[in-house]
N, CA and C of each residue as an Amber inpcrd file, in Angstrom:
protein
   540
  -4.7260000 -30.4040000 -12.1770000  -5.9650000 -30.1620000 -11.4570000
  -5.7980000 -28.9290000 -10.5640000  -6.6210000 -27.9320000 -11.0780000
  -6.6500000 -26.9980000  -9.8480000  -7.5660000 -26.8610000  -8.4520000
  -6.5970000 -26.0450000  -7.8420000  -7.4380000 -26.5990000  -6.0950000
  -8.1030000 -25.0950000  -5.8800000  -9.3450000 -25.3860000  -5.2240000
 -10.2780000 -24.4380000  -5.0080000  -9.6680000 -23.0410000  -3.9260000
  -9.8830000 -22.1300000  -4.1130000  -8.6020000 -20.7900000  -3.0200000
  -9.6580000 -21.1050000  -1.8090000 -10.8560000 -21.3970000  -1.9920000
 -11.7330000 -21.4930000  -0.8550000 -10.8580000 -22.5410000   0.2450000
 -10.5320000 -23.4940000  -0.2820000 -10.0330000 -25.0000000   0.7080000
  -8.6810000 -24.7570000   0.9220000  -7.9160000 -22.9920000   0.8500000
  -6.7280000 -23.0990000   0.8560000  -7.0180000 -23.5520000   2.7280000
  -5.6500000 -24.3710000   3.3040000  -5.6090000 -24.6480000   4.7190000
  -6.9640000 -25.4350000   5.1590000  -7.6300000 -25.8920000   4.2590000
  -8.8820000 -27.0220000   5.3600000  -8.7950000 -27.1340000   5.8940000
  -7.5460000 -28.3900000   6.1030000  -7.1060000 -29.4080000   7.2550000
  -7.0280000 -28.5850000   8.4560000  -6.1610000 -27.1910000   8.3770000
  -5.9700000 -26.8050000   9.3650000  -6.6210000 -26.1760000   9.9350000
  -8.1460000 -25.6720000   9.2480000  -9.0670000 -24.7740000   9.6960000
  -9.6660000 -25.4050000  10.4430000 -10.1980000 -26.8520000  10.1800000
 -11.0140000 -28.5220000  10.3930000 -10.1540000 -28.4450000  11.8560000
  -9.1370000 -28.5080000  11.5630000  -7.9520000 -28.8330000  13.1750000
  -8.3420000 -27.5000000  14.4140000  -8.2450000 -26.3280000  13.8770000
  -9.1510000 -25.6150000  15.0370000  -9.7850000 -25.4600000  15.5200000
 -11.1820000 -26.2320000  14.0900000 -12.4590000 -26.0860000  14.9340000
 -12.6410000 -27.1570000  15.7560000 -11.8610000 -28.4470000  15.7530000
 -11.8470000 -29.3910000  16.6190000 -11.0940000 -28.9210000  18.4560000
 -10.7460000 -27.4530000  17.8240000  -9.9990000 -27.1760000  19.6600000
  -8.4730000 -27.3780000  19.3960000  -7.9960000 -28.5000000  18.0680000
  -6.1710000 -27.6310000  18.3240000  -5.5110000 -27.0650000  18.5690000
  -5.3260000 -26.3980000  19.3980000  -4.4250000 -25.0140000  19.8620000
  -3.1500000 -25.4340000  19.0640000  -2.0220000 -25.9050000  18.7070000
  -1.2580000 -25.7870000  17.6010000  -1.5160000 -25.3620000  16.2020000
  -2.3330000 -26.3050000  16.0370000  -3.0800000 -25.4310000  15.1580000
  -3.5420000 -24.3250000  14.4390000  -4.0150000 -23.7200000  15.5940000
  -4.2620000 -22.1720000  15.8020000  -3.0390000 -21.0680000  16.0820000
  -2.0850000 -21.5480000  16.1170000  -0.8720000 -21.2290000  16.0530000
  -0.5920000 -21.3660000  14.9620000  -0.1510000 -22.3550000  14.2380000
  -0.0230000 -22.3600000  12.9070000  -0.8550000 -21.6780000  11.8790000
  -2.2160000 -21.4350000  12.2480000  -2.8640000 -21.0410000  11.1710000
  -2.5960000 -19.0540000  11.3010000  -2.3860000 -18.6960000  12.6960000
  -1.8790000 -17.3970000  13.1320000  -0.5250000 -17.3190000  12.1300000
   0.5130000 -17.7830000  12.6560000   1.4470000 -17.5770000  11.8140000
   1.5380000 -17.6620000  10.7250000   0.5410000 -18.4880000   9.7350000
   0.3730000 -18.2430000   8.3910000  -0.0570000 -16.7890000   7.6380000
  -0.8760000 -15.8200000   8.8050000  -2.0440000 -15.2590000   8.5020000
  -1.0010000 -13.3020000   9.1070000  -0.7340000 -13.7210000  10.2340000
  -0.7200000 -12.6810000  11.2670000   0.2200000 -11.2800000  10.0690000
   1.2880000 -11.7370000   9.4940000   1.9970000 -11.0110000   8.9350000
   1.1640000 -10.2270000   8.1140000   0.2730000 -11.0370000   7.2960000
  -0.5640000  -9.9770000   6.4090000  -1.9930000  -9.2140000   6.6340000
  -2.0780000  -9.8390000   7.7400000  -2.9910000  -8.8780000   8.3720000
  -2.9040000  -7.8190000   9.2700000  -1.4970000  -8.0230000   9.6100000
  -0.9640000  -6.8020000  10.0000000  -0.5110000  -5.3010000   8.7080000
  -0.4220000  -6.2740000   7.7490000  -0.2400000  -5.1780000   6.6200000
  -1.3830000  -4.6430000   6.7260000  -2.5350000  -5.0200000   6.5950000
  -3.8110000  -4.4720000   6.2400000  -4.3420000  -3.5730000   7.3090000
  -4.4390000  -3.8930000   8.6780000  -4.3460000  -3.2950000   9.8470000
  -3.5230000  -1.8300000   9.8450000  -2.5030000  -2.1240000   9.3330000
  -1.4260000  -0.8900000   9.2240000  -1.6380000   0.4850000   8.5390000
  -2.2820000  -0.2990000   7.0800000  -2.8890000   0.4620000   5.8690000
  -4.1330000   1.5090000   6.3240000  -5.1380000   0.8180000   7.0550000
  -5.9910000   1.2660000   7.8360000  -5.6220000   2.2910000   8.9330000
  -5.0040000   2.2200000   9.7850000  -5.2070000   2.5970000  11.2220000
  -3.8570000   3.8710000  10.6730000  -2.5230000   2.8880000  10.6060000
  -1.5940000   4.2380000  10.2970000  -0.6580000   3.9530000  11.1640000
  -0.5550000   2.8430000  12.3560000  -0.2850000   3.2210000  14.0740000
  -0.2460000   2.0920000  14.2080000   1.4340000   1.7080000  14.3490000
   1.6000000   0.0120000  14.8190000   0.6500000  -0.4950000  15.9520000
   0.6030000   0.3280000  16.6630000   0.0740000  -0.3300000  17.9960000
  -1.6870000  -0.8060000  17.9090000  -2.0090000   0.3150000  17.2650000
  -3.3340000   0.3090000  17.2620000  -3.4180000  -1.3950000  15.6330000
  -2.6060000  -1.1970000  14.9270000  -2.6520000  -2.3630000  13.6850000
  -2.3690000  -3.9550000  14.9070000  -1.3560000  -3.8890000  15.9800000
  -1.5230000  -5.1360000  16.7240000  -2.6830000  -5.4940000  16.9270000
  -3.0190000  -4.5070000  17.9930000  -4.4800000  -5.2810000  18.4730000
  -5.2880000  -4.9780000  18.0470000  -5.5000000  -4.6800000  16.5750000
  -7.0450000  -5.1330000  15.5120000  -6.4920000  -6.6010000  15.4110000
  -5.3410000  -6.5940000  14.6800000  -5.0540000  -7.9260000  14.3570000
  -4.9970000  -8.7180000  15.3060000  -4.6990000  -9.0420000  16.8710000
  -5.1130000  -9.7610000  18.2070000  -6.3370000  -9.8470000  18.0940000
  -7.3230000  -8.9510000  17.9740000  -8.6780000  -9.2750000  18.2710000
  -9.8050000  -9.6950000  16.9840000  -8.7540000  -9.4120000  16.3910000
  -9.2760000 -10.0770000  14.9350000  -9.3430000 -11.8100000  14.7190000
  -8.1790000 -12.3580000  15.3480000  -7.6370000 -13.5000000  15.6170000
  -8.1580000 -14.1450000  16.9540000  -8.5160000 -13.2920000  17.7040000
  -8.9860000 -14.3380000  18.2040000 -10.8270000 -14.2390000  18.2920000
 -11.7070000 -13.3190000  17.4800000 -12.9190000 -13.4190000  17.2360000
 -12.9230000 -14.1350000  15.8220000 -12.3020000 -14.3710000  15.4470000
 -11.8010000 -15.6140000  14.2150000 -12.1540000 -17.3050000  14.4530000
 -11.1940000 -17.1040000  16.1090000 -11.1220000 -18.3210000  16.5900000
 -12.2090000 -18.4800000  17.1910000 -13.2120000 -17.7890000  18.2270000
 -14.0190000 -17.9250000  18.5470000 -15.4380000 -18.0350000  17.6370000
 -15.3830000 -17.2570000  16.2520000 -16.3100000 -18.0890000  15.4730000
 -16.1280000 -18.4080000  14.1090000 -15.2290000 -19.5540000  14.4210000
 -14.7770000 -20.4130000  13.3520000 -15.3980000 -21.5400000  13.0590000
 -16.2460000 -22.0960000  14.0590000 -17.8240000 -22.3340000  13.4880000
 -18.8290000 -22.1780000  12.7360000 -18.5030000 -21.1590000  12.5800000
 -19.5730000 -20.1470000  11.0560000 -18.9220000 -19.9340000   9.8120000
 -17.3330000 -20.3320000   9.9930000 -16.5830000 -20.4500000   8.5780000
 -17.2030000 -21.3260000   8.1090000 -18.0120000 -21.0870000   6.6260000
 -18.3160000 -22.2670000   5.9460000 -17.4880000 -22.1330000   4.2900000
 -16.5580000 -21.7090000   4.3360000 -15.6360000 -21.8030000   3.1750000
 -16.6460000 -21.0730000   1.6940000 -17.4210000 -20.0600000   1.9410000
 -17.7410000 -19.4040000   0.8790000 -16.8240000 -18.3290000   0.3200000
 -15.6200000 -18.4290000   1.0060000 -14.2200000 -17.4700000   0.6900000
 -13.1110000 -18.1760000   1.6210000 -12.0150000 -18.2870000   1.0060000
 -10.7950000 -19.1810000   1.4080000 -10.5790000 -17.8510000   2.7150000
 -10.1670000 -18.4080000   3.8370000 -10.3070000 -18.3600000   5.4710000
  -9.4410000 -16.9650000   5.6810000  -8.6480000 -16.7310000   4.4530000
  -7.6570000 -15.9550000   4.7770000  -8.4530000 -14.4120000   4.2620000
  -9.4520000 -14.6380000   3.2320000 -10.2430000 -13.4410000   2.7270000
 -11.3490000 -13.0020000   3.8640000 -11.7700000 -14.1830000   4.5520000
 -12.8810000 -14.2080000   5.9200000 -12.0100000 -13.5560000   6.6610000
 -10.8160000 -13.7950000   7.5700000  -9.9690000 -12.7090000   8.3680000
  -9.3960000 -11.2930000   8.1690000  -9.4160000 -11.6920000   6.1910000
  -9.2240000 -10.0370000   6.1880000 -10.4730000  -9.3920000   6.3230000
 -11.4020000  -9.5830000   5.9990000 -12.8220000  -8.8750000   6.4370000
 -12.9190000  -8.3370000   7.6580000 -12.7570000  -9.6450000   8.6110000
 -12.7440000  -8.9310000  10.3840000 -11.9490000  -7.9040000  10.5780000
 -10.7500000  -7.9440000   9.9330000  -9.4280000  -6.9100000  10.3950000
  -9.9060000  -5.8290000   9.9690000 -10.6470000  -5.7530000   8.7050000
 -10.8060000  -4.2340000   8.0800000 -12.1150000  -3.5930000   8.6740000
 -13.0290000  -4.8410000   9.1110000 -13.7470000  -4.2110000   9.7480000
 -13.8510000  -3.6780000  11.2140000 -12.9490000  -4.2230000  11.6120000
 -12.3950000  -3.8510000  13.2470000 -11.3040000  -2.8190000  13.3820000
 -11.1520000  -2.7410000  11.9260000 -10.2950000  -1.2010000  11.6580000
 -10.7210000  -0.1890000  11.4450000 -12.1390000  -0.0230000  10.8250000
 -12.9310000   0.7290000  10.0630000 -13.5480000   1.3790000  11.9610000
 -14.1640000  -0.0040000  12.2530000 -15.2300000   0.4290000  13.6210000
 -13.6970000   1.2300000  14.4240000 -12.7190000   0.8810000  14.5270000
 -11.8840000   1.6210000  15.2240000 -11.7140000   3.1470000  14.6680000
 -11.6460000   3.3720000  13.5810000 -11.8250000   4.8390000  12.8360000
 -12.9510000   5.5370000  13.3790000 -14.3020000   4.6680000  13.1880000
 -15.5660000   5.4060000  13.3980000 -15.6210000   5.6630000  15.0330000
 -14.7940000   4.5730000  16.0320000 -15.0520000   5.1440000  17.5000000
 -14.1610000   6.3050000  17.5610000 -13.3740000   6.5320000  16.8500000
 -12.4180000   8.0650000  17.0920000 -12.6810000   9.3420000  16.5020000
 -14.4250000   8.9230000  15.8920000 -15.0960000   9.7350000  15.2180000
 -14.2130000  10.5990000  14.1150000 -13.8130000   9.9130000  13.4720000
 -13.2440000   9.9570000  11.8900000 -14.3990000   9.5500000  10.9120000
 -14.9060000  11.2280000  10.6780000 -15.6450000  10.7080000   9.4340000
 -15.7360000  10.3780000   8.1080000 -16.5750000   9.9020000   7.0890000
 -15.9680000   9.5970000   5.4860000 -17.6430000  10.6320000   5.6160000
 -17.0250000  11.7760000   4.6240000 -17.8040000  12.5320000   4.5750000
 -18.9590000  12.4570000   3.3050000 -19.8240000  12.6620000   3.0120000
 -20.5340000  12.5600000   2.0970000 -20.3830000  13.2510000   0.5080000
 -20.4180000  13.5450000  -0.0190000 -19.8620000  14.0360000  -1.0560000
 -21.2440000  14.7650000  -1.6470000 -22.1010000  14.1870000  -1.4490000
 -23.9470000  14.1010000  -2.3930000 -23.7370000  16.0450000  -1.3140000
 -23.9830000  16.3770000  -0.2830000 -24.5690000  16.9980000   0.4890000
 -23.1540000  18.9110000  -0.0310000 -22.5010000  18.0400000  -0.8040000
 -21.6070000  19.5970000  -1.3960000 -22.2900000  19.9970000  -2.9620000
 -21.7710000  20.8160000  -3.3050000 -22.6830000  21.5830000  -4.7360000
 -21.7150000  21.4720000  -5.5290000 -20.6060000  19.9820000  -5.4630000
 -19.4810000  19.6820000  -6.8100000 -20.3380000  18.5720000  -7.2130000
 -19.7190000  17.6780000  -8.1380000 -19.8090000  16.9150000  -8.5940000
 -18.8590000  16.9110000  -9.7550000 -18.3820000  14.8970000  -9.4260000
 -17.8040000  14.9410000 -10.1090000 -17.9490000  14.8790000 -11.8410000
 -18.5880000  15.1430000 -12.6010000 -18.8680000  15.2220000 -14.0020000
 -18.4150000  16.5820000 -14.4600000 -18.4110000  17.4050000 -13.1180000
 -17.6950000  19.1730000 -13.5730000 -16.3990000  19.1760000 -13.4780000
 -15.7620000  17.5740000 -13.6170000 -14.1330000  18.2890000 -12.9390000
 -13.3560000  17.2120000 -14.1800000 -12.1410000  17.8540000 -14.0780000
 -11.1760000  17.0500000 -15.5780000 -10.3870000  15.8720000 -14.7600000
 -10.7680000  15.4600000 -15.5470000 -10.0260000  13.7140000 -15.0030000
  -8.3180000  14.4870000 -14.7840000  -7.5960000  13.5310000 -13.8010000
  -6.3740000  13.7960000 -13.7150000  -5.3220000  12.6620000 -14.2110000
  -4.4620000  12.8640000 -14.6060000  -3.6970000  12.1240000 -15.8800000
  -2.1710000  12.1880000 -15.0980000  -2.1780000  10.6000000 -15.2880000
  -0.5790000  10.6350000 -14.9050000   0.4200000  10.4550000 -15.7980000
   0.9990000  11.0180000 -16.3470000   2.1290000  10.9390000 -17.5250000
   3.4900000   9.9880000 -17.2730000   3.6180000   9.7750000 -16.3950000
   4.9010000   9.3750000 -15.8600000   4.8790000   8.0470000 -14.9280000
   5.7400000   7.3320000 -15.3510000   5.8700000   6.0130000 -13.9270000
   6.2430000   6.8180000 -12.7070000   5.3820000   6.1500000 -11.6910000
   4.8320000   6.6810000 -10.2420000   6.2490000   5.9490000  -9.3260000
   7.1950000   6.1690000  -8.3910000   7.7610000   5.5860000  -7.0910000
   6.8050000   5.2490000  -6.6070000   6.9530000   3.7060000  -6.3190000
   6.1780000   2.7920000  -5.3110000   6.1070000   3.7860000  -4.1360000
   7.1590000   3.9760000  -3.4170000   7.5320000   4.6050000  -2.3460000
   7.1860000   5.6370000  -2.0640000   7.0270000   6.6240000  -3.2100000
   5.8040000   7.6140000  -2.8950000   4.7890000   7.7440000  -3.3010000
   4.1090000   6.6320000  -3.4120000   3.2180000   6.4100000  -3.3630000
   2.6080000   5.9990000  -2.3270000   3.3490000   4.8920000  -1.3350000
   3.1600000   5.0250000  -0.1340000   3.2570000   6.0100000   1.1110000
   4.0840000   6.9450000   0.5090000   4.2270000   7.9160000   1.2830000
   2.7660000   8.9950000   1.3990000   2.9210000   9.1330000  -0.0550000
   1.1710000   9.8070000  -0.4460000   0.3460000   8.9780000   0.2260000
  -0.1540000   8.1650000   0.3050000  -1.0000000   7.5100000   1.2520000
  -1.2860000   7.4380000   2.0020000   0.1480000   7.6680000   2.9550000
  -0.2560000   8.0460000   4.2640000  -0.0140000   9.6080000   4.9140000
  -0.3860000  10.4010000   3.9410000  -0.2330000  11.7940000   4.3740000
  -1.9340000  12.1790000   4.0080000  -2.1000000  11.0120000   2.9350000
  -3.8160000  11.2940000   2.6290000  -4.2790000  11.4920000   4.2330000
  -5.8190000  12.5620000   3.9730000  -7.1830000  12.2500000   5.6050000
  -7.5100000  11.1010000   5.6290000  -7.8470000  10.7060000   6.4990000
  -8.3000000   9.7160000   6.9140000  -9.4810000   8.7350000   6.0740000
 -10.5420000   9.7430000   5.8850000 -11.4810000   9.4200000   5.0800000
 -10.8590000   8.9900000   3.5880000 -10.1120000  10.0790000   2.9670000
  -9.6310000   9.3570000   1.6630000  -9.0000000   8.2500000   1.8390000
  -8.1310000   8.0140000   3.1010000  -7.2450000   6.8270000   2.9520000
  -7.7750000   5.3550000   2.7610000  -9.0970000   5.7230000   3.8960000
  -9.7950000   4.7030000   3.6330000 -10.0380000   3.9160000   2.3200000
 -10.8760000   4.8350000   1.4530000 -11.0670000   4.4310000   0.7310000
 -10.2410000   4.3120000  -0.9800000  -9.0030000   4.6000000  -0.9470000
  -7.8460000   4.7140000  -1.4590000  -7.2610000   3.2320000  -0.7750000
  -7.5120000   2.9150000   0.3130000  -7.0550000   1.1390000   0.6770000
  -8.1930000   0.0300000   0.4770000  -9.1690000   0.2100000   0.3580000
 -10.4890000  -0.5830000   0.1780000 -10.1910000  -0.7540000  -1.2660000
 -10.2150000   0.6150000  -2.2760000 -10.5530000   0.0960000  -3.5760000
  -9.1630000  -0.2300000  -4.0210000  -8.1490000   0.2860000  -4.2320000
  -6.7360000   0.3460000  -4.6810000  -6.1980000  -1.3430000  -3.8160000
  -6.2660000  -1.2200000  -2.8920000  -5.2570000  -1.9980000  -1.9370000
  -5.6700000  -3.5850000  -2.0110000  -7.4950000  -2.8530000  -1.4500000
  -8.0820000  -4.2570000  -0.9480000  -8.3190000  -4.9320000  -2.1500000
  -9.3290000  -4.3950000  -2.7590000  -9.7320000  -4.6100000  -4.0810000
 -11.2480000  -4.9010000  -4.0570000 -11.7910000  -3.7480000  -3.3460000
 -13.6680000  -3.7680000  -3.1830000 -13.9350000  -2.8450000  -4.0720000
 -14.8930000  -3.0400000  -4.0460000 -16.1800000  -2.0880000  -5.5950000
 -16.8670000  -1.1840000  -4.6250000 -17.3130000  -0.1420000  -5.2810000
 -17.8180000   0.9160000  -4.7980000 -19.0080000   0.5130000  -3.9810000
 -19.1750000  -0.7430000  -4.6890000 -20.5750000  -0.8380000  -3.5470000
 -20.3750000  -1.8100000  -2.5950000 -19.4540000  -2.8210000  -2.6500000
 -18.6070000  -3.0170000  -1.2820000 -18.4290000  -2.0940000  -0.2860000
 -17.6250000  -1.2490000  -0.7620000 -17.1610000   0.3950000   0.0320000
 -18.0570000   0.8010000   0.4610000 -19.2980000   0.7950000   0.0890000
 -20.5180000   1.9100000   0.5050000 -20.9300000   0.7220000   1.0890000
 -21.5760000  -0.1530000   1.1490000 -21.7000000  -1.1240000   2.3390000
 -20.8650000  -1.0540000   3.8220000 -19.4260000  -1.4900000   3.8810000
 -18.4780000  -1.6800000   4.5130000 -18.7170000  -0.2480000   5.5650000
 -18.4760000   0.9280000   4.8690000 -18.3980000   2.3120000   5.2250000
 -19.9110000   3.1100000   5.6620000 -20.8610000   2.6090000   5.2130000
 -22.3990000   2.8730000   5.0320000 -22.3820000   3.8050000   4.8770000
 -22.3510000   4.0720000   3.8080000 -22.0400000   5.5110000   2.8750000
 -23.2390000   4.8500000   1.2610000 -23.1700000   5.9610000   0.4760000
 -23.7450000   5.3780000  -0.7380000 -22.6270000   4.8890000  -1.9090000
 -22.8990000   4.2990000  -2.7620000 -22.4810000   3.9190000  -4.1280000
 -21.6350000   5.4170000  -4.4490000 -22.2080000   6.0870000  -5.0470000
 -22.2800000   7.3280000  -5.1150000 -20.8250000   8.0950000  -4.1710000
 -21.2720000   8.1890000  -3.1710000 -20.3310000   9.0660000  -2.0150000
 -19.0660000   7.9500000  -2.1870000 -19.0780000   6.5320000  -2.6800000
 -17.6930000   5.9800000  -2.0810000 -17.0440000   6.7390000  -3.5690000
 -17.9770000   6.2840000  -4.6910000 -17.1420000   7.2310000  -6.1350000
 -16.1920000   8.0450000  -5.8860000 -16.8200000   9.3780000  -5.6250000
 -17.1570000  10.2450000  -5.1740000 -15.3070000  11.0030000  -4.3050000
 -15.6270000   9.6200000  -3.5390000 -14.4320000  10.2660000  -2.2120000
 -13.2260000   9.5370000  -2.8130000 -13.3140000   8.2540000  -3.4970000
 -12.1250000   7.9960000  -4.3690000 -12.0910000   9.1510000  -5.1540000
 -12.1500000   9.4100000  -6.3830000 -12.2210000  10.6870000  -7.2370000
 -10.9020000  11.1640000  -6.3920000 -11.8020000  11.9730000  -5.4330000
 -10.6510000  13.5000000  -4.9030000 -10.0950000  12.8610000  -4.2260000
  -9.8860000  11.5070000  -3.7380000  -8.9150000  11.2600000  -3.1730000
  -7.7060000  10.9890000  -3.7070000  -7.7270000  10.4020000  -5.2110000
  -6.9930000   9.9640000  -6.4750000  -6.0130000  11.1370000  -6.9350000
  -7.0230000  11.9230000  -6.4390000  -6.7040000  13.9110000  -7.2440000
  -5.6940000  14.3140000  -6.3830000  -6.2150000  13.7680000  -4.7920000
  -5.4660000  14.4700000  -3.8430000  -3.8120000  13.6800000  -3.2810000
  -3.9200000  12.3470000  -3.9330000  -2.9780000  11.3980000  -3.7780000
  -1.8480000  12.2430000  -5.1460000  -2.2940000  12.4370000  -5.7200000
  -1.7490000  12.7860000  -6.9860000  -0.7850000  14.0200000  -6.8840000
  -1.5900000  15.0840000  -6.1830000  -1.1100000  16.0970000  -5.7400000
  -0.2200000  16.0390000  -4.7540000  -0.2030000  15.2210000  -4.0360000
   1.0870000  15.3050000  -3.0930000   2.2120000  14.0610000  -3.4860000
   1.9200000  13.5810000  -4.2650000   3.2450000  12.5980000  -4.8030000
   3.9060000  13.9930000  -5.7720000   2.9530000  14.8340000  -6.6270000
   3.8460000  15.6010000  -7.5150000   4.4410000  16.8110000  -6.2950000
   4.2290000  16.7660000  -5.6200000   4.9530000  18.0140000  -4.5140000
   6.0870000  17.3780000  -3.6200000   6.4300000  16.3170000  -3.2740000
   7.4530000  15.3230000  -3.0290000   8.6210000  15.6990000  -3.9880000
């Protein structure tokens, strides 16, 4: 019998919203490690990846009332984190630039082709030498695993522009793993 990913941790979600503070400890320590990955991916900057993930956790806890298990608890926290990562980008006025408003497009340009198995490692390295704007969305679609129109939601950008900024970001990830 398989168990639903939605009801992963019930009991213990059920146990917080009753006010457990162990609980909520436990369900932190289940959680905190990988949302610090994600935090990290985002921001770039341990410090600044803590306290998304602190305030992620505890506007979690404060409305964990409104968890109604339409996504297992751990996909609901990564949402807050990325989005309290994203609003942290946009208050440092880091923009994801539009793509529609330049005179390219991508249908004029040659796909880029990787011939060769990629180093994990620089691949991560490429990642984080990517702008800001590409990184973003080089961790949303690659990392997180959202659709362009997730992305253009999330980012409020269009369908279109999230394409768009993956594309050259793919191009531009590419280009600096082969210069490594």
């Amino acid at each position: 019998m398989e168990t639903d990913i939605r009801f992963t941790h019930k009991a213990l979600v059920e146990q917080c919203k009753a006010g457990n503070a162990s609980s909520q400890y436990e369900l932190y320590g289940l959680y905190v490690d990988a949302m610090y990955n994600v935090g990290i991916r985002f921001l770039g900057n341990k410090e600044e990846a803590e306290d998304i993930v602190q305030d992620s956790f505890v506007d979690a806890f404060k409305k964990l009332h409104s968890f109604k298990y339409d996504s297992s608890f751990g996909a609901w926290l990564k949402r807050i984190v990325i989005n309290k990562s994203i609003n942290r980008l946009k208050a440092k006025k880091i923009p994801v630039v539009s793509m529609e408003m330049h005179e390219f497009y991508l249908a004029d340009e040659e796909p880029a082709h990787v011939s060769e198995t990629v180093d994990i490692k620089k691949v991560k390295l490429g990642i984080a030498k990517l702008p800001e704007g590409y990184r973003q969305i080089i961790n949303l679609y690659l990392i997180e695993g959202y659709d362009h129109v997730e992305i253009g939601e999330i980012l409020g950008i269009s369908t279109n522009t999230s394409k768009s900024q993956y594309h050259r970001a793919k191009k531009k990830l590419l280009e600096i793993i082969n210069e490594m």
